[in-house]
C-alpha positions in Angstrom: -18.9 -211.9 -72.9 -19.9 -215.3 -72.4 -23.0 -215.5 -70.2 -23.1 -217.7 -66.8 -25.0 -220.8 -65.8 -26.7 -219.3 -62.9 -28.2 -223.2 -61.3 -29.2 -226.0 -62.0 -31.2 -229.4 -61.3 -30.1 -232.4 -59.8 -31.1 -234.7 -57.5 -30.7 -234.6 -53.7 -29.9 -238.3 -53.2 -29.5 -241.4 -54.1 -32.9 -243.2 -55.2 -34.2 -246.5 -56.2 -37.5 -247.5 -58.0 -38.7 -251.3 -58.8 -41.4 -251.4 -61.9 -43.2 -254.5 -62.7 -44.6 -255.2 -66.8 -45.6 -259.1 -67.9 -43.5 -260.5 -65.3 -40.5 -258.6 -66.2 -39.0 -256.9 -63.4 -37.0 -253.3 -63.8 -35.4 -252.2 -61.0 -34.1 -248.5 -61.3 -31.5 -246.3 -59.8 -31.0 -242.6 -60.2 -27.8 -241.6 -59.0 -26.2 -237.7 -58.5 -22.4 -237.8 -60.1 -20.5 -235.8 -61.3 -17.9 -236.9 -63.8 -18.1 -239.9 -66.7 -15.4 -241.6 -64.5 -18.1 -241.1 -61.5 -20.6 -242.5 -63.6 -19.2 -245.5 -65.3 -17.6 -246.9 -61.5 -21.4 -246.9 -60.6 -22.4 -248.5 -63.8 -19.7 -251.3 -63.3 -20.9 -251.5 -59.6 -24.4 -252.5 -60.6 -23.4 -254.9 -63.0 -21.3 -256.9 -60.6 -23.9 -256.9 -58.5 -26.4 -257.6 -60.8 -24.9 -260.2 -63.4 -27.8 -262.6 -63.5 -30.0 -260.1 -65.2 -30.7 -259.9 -68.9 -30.0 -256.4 -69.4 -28.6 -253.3 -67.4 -29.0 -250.6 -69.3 -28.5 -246.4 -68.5 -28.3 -242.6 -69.6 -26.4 -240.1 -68.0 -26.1 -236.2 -68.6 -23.0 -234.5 -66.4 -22.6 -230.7 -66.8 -24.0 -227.3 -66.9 -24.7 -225.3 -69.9 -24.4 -228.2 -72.3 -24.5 -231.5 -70.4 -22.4 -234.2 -71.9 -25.2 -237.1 -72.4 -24.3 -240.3 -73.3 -26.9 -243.7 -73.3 -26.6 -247.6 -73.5 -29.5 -249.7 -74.6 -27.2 -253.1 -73.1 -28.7 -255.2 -76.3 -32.1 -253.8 -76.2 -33.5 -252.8 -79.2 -32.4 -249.8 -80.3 -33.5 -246.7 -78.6 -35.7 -248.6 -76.2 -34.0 -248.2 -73.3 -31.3 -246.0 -72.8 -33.4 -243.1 -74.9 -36.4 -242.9 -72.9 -34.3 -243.3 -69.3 -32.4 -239.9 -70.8 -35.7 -238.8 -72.3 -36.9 -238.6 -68.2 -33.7 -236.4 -66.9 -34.5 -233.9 -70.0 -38.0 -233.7 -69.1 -37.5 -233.3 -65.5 -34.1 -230.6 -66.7 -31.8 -232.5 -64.5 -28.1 -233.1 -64.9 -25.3 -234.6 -62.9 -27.4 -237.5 -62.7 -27.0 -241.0 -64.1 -30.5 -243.9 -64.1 -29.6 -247.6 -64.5 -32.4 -249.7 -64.7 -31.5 -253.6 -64.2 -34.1 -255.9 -66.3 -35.2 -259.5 -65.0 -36.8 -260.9 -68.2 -40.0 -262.7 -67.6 -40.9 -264.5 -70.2 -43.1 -262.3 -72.2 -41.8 -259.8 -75.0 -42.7 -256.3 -74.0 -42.3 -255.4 -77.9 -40.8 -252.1 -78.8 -43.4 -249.7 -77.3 -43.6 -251.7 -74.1 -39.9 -251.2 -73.8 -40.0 -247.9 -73.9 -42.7 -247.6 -71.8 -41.1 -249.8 -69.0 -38.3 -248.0 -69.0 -39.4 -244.5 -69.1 -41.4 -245.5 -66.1 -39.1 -246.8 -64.2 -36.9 -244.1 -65.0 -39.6 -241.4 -63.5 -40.3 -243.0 -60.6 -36.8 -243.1 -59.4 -36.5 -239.8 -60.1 -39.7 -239.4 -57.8 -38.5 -240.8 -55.3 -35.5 -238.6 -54.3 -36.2 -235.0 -53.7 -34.9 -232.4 -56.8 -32.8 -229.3 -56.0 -32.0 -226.1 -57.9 -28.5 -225.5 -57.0 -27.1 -222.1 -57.0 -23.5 -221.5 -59.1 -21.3 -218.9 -57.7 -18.0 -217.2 -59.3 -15.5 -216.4 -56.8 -13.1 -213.3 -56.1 -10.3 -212.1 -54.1 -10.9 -208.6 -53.4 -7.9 -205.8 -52.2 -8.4 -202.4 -51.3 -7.5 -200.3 -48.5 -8.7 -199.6 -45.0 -10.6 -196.9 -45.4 -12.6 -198.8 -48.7 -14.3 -200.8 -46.6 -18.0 -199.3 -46.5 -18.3 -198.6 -50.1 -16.9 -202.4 -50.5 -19.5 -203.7 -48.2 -22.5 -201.8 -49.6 -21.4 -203.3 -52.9 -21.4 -206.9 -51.4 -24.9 -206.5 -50.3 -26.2 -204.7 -53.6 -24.7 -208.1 -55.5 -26.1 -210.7 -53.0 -22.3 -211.8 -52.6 -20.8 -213.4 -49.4 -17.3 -213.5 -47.3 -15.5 -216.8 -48.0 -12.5 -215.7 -46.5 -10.9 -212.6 -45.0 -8.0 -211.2 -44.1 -5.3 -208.3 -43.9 -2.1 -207.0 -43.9 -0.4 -203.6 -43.6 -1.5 -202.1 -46.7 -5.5 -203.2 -46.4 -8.2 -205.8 -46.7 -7.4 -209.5 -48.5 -11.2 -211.2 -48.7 -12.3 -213.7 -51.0 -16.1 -213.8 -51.8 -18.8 -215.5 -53.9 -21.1 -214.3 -56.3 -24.0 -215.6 -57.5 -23.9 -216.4 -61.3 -26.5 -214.0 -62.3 -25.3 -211.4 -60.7 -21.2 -212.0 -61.5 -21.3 -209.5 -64.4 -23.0 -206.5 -62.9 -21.2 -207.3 -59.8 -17.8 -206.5 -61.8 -19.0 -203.8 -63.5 -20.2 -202.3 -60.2 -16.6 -203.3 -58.5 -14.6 -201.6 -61.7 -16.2 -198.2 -60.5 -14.7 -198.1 -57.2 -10.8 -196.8 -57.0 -8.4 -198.4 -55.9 -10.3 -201.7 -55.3 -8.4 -204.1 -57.4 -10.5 -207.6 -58.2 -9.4 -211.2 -59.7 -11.6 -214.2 -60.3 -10.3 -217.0 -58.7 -11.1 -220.9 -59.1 -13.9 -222.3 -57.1 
């Protein structure tokens, strides 16, 4: 049986970080999405609004389990930029996130490891300047079973750390909908299985 994410790390907010090398200017953004489509409006935002700088270039991972990542150097060289901004987000295990950091050229070549440099730093301090989270993932139920089931269903509720979404009733019994936590979800079935008569299905989040 395929085993669950149980959380993971993002960050709480929007955040912004300026970083100054040799006159250039990098001015980053760490941003919490959560699709490519999400991600790419945001990327076309900051361009628009920042079309008089030389470069605007980003990483982004989206997903749990196995992020998708993607990255854009903007004409950089190659794996100066977008590598070390997605470098940050894998060293700091976040996902759902996207970092653009805008470049105002100053004059002076940064060279290759000054590139990176720059822009990992940037990168970091964005990230350091929202707050991160470890977010909880929960599977969801609908739970039926008569009446008189109700304190064996309850104790086996609290034994699983699970919690009422939604209840309700009709003539035959109890109608709830709950959440378990990911690391739980697969003991909490095995432990639901074992009671009679209480009939379970997984139901989209």
């Amino acid at each position: 049986m395929e085993e669950l994410v149980s959380s993971y790390r993002t960050l709480k907010s929007r955040s912004e970080a300026i970083y100054t090398e040799q006159r250039s200017k990098f001015i980053a953004f760490a941003i919490p999405v959560e699709s490519e489509e999400a991600a790419m409006e945001e990327i076309q935002e900051l361009r628009k609004r920042y079309y008089d700088a030389r470069h605007v270039c980003w990483a982004y991972r989206i997903g749990k389990g196995e992020p998708i990542e993607r990255q854009n150097d903007d004409g950089e060289p190659s794996s100066t930029a977008g590598k070390p901004i997605l470098g940050q987000m894998l060293s700091y295990q976040l996902t759902d996130l996207l970092i653009v950091v805008v470049r105002y050229f100053g004059g002076v070549k940064l060279g290759t490891g000054g590139l990176i440099v720059a822009y990992r730093t940037a990168a970091e301090e964005a990230i350091k300047n929202s707050e991160i989270v470890e977010v909880t993932l929960y599977s969801h139920y609908r739970l039926t079973f008569p009446f008189d089931l109700i304190n064996p269903v309850m104790m086996l509720l609290r034994q699983y750390e699970a919690e009422t979404v939604l209840s309700d009733a009709d003539t035959e019994g109890h109608i709830w909908e709950i959440k378990v936590p990911n690391s739980r979800a697969r003991d909490f079935e095995e432990g639901a299985s074992a009671i009679y008569q209480l009939q379970i299905k997984e139901v989209a989040n």
